[in-house]
PAGUDO-260392 format. One record per residue (C-alpha): residue number from 1; x, y, z. Coordinates in steps of 0.5 Angstrom, whole numbers. Layout:
! PAGUDO-260392
> NUM_X_Y_Z
...
***
This chain:
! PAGUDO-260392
> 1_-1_-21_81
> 2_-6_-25_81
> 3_-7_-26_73
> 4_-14_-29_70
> 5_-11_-32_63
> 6_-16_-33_56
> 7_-18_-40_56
> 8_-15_-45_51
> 9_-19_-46_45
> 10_-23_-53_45
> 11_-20_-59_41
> 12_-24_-60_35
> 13_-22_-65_28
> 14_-16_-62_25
> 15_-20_-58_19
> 16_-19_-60_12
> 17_-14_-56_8
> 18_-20_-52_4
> 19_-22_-49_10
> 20_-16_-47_13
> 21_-14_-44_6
> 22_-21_-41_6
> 23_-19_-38_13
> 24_-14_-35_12
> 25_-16_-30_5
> 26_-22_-28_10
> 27_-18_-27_16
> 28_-18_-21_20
> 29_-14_-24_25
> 30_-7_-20_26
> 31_-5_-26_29
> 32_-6_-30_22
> 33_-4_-24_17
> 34_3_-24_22
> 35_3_-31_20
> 36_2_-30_13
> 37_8_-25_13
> 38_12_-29_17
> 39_12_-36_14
> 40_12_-32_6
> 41_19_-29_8
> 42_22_-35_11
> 43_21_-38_4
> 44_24_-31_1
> 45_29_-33_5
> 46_30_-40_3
> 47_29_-39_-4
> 48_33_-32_-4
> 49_40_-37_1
> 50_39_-42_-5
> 51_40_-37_-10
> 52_46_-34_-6
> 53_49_-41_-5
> 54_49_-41_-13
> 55_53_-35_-13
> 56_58_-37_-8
> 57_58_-44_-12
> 58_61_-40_-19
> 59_66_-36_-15
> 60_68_-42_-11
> 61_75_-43_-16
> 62_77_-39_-22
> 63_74_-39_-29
> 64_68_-42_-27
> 65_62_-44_-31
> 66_57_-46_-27
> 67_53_-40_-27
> 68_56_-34_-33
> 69_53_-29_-36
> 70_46_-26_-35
> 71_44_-33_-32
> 72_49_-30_-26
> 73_46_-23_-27
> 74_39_-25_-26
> 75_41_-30_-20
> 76_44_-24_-16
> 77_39_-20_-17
> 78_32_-25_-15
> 79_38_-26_-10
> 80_38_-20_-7
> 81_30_-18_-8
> 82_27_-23_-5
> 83_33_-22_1
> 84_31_-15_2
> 85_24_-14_0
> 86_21_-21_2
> 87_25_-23_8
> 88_28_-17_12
> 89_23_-11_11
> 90_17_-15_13
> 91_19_-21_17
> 92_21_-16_23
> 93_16_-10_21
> 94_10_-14_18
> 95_12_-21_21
> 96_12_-21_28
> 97_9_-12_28
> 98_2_-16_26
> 99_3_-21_31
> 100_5_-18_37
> 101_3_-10_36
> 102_-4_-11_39
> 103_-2_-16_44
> 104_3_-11_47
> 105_-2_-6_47
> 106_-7_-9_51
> 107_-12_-9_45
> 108_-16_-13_41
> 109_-13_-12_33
> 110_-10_-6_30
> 111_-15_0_28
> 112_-16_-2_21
> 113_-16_-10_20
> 114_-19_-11_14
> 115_-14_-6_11
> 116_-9_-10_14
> 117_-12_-17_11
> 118_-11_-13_4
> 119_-4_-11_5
> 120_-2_-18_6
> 121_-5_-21_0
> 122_-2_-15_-4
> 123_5_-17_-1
> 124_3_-25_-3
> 125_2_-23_-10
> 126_8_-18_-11
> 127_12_-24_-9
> 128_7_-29_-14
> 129_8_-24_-20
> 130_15_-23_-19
> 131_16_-31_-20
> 132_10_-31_-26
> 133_16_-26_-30
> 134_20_-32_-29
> 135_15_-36_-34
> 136_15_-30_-39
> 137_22_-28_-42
> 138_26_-29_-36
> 139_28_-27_-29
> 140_32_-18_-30
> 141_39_-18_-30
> 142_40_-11_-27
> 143_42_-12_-20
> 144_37_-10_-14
> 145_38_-3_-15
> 146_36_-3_-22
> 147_41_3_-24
> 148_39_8_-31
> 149_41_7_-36
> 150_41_-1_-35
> 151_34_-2_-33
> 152_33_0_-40
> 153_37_-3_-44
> 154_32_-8_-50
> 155_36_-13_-48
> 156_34_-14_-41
> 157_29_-18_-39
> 158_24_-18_-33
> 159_25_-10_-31
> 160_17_-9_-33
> 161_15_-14_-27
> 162_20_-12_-22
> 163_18_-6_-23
> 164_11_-7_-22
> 165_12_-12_-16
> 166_16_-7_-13
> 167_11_-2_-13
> 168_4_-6_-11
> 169_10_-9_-5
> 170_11_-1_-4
> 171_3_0_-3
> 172_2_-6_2
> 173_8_-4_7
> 174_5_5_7
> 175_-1_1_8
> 176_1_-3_13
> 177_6_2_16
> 178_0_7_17
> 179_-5_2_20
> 180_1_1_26
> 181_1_9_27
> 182_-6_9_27
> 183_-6_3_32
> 184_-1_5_36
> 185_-4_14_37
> 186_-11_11_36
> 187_-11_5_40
> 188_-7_4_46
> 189_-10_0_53
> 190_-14_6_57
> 191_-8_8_61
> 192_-1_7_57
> 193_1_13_55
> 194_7_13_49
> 195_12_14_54
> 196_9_7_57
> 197_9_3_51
> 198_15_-3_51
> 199_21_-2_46
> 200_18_-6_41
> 201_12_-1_40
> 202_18_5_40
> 203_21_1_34
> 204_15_-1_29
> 205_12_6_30
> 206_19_10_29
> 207_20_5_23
> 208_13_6_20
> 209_14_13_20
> 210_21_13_16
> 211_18_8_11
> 212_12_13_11
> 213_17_19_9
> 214_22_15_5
> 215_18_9_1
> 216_16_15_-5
> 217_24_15_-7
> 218_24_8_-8
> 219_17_8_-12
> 220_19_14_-16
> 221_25_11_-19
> 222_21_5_-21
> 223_15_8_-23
> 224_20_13_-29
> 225_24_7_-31
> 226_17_3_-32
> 227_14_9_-35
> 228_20_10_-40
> 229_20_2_-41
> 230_12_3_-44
> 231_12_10_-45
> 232_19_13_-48
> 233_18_18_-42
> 234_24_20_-37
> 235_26_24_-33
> 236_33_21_-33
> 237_35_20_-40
> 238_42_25_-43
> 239_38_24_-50
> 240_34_30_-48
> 241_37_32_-42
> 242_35_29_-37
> 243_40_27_-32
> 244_42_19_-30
> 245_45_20_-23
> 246_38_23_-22
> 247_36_16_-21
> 248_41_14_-16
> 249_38_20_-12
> 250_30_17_-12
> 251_33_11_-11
> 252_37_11_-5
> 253_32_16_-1
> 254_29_10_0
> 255_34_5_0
> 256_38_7_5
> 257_33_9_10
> 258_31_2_8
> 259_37_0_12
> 260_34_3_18
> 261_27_0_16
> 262_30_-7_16
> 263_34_-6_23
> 264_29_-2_27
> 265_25_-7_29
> 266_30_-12_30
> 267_33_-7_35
> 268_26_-7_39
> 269_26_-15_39
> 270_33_-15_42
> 271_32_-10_47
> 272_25_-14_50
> 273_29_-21_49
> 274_35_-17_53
> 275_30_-15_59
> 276_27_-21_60
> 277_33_-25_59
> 278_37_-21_64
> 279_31_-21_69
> 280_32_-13_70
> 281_28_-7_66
> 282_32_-5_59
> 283_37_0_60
> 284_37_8_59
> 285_29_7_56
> 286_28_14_55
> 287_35_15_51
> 288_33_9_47
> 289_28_12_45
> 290_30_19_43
> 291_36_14_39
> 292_31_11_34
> 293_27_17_34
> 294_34_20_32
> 295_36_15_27
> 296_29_16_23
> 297_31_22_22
> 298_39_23_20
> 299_38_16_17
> 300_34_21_12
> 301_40_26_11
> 302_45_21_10
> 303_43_17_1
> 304_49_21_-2
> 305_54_17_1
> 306_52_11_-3
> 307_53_16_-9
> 308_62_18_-7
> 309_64_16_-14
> 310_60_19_-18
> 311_63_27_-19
> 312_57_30_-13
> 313_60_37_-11
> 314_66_36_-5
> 315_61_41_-1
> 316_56_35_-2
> 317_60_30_-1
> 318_63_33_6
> 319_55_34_9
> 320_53_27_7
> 321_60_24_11
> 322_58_28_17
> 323_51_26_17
> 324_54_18_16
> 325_58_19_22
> 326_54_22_26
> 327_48_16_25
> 328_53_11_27
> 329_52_15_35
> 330_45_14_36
> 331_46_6_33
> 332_51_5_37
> 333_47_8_43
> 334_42_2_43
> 335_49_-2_42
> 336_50_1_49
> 337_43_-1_51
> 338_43_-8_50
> 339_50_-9_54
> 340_47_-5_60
> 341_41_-9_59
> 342_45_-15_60
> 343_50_-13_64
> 344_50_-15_72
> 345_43_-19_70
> 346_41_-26_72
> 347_41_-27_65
> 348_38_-34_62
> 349_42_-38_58
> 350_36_-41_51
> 351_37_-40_46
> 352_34_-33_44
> 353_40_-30_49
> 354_45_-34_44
> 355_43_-29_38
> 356_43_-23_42
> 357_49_-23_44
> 358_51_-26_38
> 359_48_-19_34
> 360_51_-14_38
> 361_58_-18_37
> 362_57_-19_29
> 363_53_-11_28
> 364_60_-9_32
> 365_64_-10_26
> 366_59_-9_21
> 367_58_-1_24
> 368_65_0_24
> 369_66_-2_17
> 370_60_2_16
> 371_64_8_20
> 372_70_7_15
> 373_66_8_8
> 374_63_14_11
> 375_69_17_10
> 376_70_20_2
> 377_77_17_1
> 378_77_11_3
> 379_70_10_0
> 380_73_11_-6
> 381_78_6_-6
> 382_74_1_-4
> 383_67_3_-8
> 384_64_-3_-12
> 385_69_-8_-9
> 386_68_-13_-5
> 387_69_-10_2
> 388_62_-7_0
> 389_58_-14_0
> 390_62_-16_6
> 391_60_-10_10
> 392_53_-9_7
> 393_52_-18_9
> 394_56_-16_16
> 395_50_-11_18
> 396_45_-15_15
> 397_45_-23_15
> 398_50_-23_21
> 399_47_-18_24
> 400_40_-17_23
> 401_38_-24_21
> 402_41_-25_28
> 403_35_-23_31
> 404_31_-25_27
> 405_32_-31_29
> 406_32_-29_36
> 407_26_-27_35
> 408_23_-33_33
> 409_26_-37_39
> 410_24_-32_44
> 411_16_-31_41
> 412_15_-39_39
> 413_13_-41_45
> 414_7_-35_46
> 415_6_-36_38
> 416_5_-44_38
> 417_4_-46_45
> 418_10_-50_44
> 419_18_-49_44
> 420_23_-51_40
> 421_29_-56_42
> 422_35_-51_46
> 423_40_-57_43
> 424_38_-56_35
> 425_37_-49_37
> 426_44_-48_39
> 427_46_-53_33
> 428_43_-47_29
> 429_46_-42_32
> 430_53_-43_32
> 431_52_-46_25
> 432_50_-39_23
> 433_55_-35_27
> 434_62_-39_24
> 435_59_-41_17
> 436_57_-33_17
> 437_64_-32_19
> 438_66_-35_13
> 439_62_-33_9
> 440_63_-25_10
> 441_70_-24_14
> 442_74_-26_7
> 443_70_-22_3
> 444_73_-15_7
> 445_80_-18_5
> 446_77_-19_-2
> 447_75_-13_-4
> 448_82_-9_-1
> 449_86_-14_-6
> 450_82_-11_-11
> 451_76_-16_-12
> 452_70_-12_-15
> 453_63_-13_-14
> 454_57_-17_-19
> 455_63_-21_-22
> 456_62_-27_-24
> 457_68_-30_-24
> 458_76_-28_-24
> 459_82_-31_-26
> 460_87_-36_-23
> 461_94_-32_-20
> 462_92_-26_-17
> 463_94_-26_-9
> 464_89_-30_-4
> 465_84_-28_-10
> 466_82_-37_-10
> 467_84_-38_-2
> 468_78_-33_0
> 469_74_-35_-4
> 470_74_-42_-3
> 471_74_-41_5
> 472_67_-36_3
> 473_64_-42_0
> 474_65_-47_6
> 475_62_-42_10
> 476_55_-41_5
> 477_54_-49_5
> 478_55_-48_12
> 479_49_-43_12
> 480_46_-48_8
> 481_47_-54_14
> 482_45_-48_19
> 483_38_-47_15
> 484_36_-53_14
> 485_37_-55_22
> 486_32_-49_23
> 487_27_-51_18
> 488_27_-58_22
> 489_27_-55_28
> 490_21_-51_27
> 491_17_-57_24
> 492_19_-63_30
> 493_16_-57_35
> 494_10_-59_32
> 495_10_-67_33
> 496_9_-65_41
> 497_3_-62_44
> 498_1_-54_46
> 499_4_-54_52
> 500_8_-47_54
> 501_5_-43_59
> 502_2_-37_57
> 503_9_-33_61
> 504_14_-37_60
> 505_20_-34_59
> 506_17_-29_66
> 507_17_-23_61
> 508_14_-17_63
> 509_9_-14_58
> 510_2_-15_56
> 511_3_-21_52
> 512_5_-25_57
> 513_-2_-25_60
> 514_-5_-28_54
> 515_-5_-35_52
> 516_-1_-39_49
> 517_-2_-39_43
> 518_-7_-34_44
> 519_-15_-34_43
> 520_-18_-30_37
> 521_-20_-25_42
> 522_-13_-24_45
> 523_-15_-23_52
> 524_-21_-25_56
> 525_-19_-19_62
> 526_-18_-12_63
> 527_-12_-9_65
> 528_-11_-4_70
> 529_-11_3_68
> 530_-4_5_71
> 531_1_3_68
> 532_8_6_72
> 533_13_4_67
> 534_13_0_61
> 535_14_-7_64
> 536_7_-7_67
> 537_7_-14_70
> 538_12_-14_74
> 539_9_-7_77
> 540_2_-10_77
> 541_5_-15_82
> 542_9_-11_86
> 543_3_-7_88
> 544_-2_-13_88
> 545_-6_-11_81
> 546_-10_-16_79
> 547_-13_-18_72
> 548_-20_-17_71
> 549_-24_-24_67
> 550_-28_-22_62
> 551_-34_-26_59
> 552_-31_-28_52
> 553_-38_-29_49
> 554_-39_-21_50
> 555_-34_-20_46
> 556_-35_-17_38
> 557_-29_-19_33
> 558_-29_-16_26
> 559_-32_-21_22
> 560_-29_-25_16
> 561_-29_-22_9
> 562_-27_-24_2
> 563_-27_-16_0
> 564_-20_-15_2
> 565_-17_-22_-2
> 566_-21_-20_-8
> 567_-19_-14_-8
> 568_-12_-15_-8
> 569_-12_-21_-14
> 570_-15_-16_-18
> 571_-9_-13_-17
> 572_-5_-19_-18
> 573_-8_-19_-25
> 574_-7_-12_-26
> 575_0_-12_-24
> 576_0_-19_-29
> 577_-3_-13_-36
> 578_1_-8_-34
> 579_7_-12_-34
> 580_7_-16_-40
> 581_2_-13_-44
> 582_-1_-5_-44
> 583_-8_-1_-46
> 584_-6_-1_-53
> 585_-2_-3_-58
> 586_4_2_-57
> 587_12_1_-55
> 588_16_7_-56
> 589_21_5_-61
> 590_15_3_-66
> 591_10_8_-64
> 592_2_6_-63
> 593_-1_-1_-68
> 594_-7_-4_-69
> 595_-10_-8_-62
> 596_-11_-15_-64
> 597_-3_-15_-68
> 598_1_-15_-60
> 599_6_-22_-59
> 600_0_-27_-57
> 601_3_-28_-50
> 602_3_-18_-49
> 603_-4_-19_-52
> 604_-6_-25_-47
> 605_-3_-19_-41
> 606_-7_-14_-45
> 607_-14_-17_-45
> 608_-12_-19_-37
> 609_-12_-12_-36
> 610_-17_-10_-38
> 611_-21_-16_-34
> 612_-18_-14_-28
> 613_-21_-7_-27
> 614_-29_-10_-26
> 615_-26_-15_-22
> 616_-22_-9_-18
> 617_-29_-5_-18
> 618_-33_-11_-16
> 619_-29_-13_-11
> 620_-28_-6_-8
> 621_-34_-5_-7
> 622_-36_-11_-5
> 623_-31_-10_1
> 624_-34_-3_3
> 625_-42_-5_2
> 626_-40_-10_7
> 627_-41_-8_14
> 628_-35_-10_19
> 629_-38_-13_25
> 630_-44_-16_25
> 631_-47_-13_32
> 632_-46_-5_33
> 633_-40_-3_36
> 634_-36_3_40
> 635_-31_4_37
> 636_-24_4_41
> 637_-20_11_40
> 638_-16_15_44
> 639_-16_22_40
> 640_-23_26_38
> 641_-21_22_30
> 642_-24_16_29
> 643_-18_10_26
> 644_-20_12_18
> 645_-18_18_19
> 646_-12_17_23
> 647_-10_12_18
> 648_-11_16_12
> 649_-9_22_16
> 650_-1_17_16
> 651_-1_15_8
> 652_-2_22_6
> 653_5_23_9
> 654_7_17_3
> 655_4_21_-2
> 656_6_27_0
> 657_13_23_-1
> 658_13_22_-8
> 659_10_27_-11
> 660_15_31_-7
> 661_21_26_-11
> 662_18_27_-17
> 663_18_35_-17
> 664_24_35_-13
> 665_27_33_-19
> 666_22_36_-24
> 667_25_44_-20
> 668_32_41_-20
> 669_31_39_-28
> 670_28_46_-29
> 671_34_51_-24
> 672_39_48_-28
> 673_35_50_-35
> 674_35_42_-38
> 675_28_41_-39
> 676_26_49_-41
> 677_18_49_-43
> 678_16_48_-51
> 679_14_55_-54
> 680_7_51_-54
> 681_4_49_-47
> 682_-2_47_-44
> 683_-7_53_-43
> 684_-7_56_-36
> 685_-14_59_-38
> 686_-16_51_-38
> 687_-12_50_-32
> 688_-15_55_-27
> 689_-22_53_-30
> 690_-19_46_-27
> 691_-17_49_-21
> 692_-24_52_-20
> 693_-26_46_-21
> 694_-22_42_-16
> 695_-23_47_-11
> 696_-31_48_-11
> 697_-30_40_-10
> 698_-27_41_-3
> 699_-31_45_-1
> 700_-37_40_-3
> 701_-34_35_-1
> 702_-32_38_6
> 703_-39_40_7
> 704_-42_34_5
> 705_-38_31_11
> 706_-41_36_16
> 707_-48_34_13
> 708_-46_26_15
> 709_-44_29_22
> 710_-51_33_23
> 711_-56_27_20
> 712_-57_30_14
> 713_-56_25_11
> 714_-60_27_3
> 715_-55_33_3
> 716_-50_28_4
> 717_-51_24_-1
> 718_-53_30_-6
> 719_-46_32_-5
> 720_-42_27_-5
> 721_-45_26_-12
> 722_-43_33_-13
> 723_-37_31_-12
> 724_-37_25_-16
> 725_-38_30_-22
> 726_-34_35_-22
> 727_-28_29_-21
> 728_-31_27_-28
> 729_-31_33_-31
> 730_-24_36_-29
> 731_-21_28_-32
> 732_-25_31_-38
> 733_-22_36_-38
> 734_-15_33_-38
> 735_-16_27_-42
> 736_-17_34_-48
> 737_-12_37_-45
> 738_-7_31_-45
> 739_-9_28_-52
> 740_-8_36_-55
> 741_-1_36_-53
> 742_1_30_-54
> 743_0_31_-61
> 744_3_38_-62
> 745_9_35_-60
> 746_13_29_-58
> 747_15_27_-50
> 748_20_22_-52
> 749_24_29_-55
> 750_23_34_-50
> 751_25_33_-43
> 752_20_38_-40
> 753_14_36_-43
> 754_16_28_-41
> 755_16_32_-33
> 756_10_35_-35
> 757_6_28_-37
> 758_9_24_-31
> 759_7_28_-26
> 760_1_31_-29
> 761_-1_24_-30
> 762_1_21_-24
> 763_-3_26_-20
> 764_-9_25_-26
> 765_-9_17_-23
> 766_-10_20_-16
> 767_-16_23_-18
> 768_-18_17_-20
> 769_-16_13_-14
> 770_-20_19_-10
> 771_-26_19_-14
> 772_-27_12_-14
> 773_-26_13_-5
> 774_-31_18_-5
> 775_-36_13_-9
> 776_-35_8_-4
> 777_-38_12_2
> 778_-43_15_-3
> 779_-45_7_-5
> 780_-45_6_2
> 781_-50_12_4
> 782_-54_9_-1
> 783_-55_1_1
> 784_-56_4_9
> 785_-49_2_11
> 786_-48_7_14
> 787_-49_10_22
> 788_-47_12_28
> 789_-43_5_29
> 790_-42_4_22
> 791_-38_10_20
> 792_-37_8_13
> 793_-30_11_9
> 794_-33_18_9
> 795_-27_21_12
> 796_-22_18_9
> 797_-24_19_2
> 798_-25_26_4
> 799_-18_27_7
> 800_-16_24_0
> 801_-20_28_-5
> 802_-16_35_0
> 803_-10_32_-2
> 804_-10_31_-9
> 805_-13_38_-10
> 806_-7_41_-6
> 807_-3_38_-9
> 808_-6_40_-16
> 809_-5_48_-14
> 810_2_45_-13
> 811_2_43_-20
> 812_-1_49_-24
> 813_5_54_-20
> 814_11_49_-23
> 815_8_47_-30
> 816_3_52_-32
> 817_5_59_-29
> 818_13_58_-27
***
């Protein structure tokens, strides 16, 4: 096959470090926003295994005093955050899904580049923010799942912060998941049908789609537990009624499918470096796709078997065992495609290979000690032991980081134009393989001794107890060696010029045609239109296709812009208020005080807050009055929605997410007859008055969007602004109705009224994140940004305001006329 590569890029003087910064806030170039998701979570992981090897410091010898008390607690739990939320979810999904999604596609970028841009800052500043608490009170000691009633105990620090940050880290990943679904429906290279597509594009599309559907538990627990910090309100707190373990249901509806996020992707880097490496196309294709759309969805059936031990129904906990082994069949499907892939190929021994097989053989362990903790009995006894960590580090660090890695040494080359040295490269691997050993195996023994978890520290004289511990140590500090020989593999490739072929590997999809490292624009050809299998280059070259050249200087890139940079700053600073400081002076053990008598840094927090709602206006609409391409462009798509809707069509599944979680627990509350209604409650005549408003609205709106369509354009604007109106006066409405009834009675006293004012109030919030969307287009409309090429965010501020009112309905039904 004759294939026409995009030309390398012209050497210039090295830009200045300004620039480069500059370049980098602005860009909507996937492959730099891949960049930044990668290179933030290779220094969450070097921060977050520093920490670890503090741990495994303290717990080398017996009656240790090198980390005790909450300063151990507070390790642990930065610790384990920044492993989860700030390596593995987004290096694998975020990380190279940015880089090479696009690429394996055949396309330009995703359907929503400047989205895109934001949500990587926004993740950026999540990570700034949770370092900022360190600075103001000190680092949360509640271990990473954060359980009630611990969270809210006045004398823990830092809970406020994470909270926030994990909700702002939360909104970027919905918004990055739904911009990769829309992506990969909307905007596929003509001709490559879903069953085409390679198996990486299989694993980042089923891993967006869980994170869409099960991300609102997680966001739901945080958001109570930070409102009952700020407010006194609680779905959770026994005081009134409310049921604690009711957290551990929010939080494990997403923590445990959080899991499936954080291997799913890698799964699809192994199976690509597997084909490649193996030269033979990836075994059983079709059934490895059908077994990761299994696992999104028994992966969401499955959250209670973290919960055995807390007195769940025997009925519940035989259903969750069930479903827990029943998951461990597709997982080990895929197992069986790696080794098929493999088996009888004429398999290329560098050192992505290394870490494959060196995945399939540590997850082997870690899924079948994850088969014995499904089963009840054994999980009790074992429960809050340190067999748990083992397993749970065995399928994670040992498992998953492995193709992490692999994935690093397989896409180095097409990232940098450069390779890394094989010899380190082994260095690094089998340093990670025995010293991950170490580390982890002994934990199993550990907790079987009797061990428990979160300890830090334990007495001299219990049997092996010293011994185990010791050998773990050694293995982390072999970690460590094991890191930095990456870290300075990393850094030596760029001492050597750029001179990796675009194909070096001899892969067989899309991204193996583009230069390495690629051009801005990714391609300067068009591929063929048929596309046999999902290994199109080596089906080109059987039937003698060839690549088209294109002119690189007819093709149109969206241009760079501060909106989105902005933007997400405002929310850094936002997140910074809501932290540490509030609206007013109130708490909920002193009640409402005068503004200017706040603690001086919770009134510095507070005025910040303030602050940043212009700057988060300013640049929001400065982003949405500037047009995305300078010239007018055809948009690509390959269904009759445009990408803004595709994209917002997605999130809604995570809105429908959370509000679901939070009237789940809401009914559940209500059915077991703890959080009966007050013998006064809101009106329903104003809640039918809203609900007539609510609905007129979307009636308007809708129509509005037809006007736009037509041309009609004066109409359009009038009901857009109609629209506008009837949000404002429906808030009206419920600020009244919200200062009335919190007068009458007291949220922190009664469970039903503190539902009420949670999800009530949350949906009022979405009203006005929804207004705000709907005066977006109207501000467009009215500044002439808007035509044919320039479709404006009309259509996913309509789709939005249609959410919100149903939503709405929903909320009189349970609260108003139940």
């Amino acid at each position: 096959m004759t294939v026409q590569h995009a030309p390398l890029k012209d050497t210039h003087a090295r830009p200045g470090v300004w620039a480069v910064l500059k370049d980098y806030m602005m860009t909507t170039d996937h492959k730099k926003i891949g960049t930044l998701y990668i290179l933030t979570s290779i220094l969450g992981f070097a921060v977050a295994g520093l920490l670890a090897v503090g741990i495994r410091l303290q717990l080398a010898v017996p009656d240790n005093t090198f980390l005790v008390g909450n300063t151990y607690n507070q390790v642990l739990t930065v610790h384990a955050a920044l492993m989860l939320f700030f390596f593995l979810i987004p290096i694998g999904l975020f990380g190279f899904g940015n880089w090479f999604l696009p690429l394996q596609l055949g396309i330009r970028d995703v359907a929503l580049p400047r989205i895109n841009t934001f949500a990587v800052w926004l993740f950026i500043f999540s990570l700034i923010l949770v370092i900022l608490g360190l600075w103001n009170g000190g680092a949360p000691g509640v271990g990473w799942t954060f359980y009630y009633p611990l969270s809210v105990d006045a004398n823990q620090t830092g809970v406020s912060v994470l909270m926030v940050a994990l909700i702002l880290n939360g909104v970027a990943s919905l918004l990055g998941s739904a911009n990769f679904a829309a992506t990969i429906v909307n905007m596929r290279a003509p001709g490559m049908s879903l069953w085409k597509m390679p198996i990486f594009v299989w694993s980042l599309f089923a891993t967006s789609i869980l994170q869409l559907i099960s991300l609102g538990g997680l966001t739901a627990a945080a958001l109570v537990t930070y409102l009952e910090l700020k407010l006194g309100l609680s779905m959770f707190n026994p005081g009134i009624g409310g049921v604690p373990v009711m957290f551990q249901q929010f939080f494990w509806f997403y923590s445990h499918p959080a899991v499936y996020v954080m291997l799913l992707p890698y799964l699809g880097i192994g199976a690509e470096i597997a084909s490649t490496m193996a030269r033979k196309p990836l075994f059983g294709y079709r059934v490895m796709v059908y077994s990761i759309l299994a696992i999104v969805l028994v992966s969401l059936l499955v959250w209670a078997h973290h919960m055995f031990a807390v007195g769940l129904p025997d009925s519940w906990q035989i259903a969750f065992m069930i479903a827990t082994l029943i998951v461990a069949v597709p997982t080990g499907v895929k197992i069986f495609n790696l080794i098929g892939t493999l088996w009888g190929g004429r398999i290329v021994l560098k050192s992505p290979t290394y870490w494959l097989v060196g995945f399939v053989f540590n997850f082997l362990l870690g899924g079948i000690t994850g088969v014995s903790l499904g089963m009840i009995p054994f999980d009790y006894q074992v429960t809050m032991s340190y067999y748990v960590v083992a397993h749970f580090h065995n399928v994670m660090m040992f498992g998953t980081a492995f193709l992490a890695m692999g994935g690093l040494y397989y896409w180095w080359p097409k990232m940098t134009g450069r390779f890394m040295s094989e010899k380190l490269g082994l260095w690094h691997f089998w340093l990670f393989m025995i010293g991950s050993w170490m580390t982890f195996l002994p934990q199993y023994i550990l907790g079987l001794l009797g061990m428990p978890r979160r300890y830090y520290t334990y007495p001299a004289g219990n049997f092996a107890w010293s011994e185990l511990n010791l050998i773990s140590t050694v293995g982390a500090l072999i970690l460590l060696a094991g890191g930095i020989v990456w870290v300075l593999n990393m850094l030596q490739s760029f001492r050597a010029p750029a001179t990796a072929s675009a194909n070096p590997w001899g892969g067989f999809t899309l991204e193996w045609t583009a230069a390495s490292p690629p051009a801005a624009y990714n391609f300067a050809h068009e591929f063929p239109t048929n596309f046999p299998t999902e290994r199109p280059l080596y089906d080109w070259e059987q039937s003698g296709e060839t690549l088209t050249p294109v002119d690189p200087k007819s093709i149109h890139l969206p241009v760079d812009s501060w909106g989105p940079f902005l933007t997400a700053a405002a929310l850094l600073l936002m997140g910074y208020g809501l932290s540490f400081g509030w609206f007013t002076n109130y708490t909920p053990t002193g009640g409402l005080k005068p503004f200017f008598e706040m603690a001086p840094g919770a009134l510095f927090a507070s005025i910040v807050l303030y602050i940043s709602i212009p700057l988060f206006l300013f640049a929001l609409f400065k982003w949405a009055g500037t047009r995305e391409y300078d010239v007018p462009v055809a948009h690509h798509h390959l269904t009759k929605y445009d990408n803004g809707f595709m994209g917002m069509a997605w999130f809604i599944i995570s809105e429908v997410g959370l509000f679901g979680v939070l009237i789940a627990g809401y009914v559940y509350l209500r059915v077991i007859g703890a959080a009966e209604p007050p013998a006064l409650r809101p009106a329903i005549w104003l809640a039918a008055l809203n609900t007539l408003i609510l609905v007129a609205s979307s009636f308007v709106i809708h129509r509005a969007e037809q006007d736009n369509h037509h041309g009609k354009l004066t109409r359009f604007r009038l009901g857009l602004f109609i629209t506008l109106i009837l949000g404002a006066v429906f808030m009206i409405f419920q600020v009244y109705e919200f200062t009335l009834f919190g007068v009458e009675s007291d949220w922190k006293q009664n469970l039903w009224q503190a539902c009420f004012f949670i999800i009530v109030g949350l949906h009022g919030l979405h009203i006005l994140i929804g207004g705000t969307g709907v005066a977006l287009p109207f501000y467009q409309a009215m500044t002439g940004k808007m035509d044919k090429y320039n479709h404006g965010s009309i259509t996913p501020a309509s789709l939005y305001w249609h959410l919100v009112d149903i939503v709405w309905l929903l909320i009189v039904a349970i609260f108003y006329a139940w």
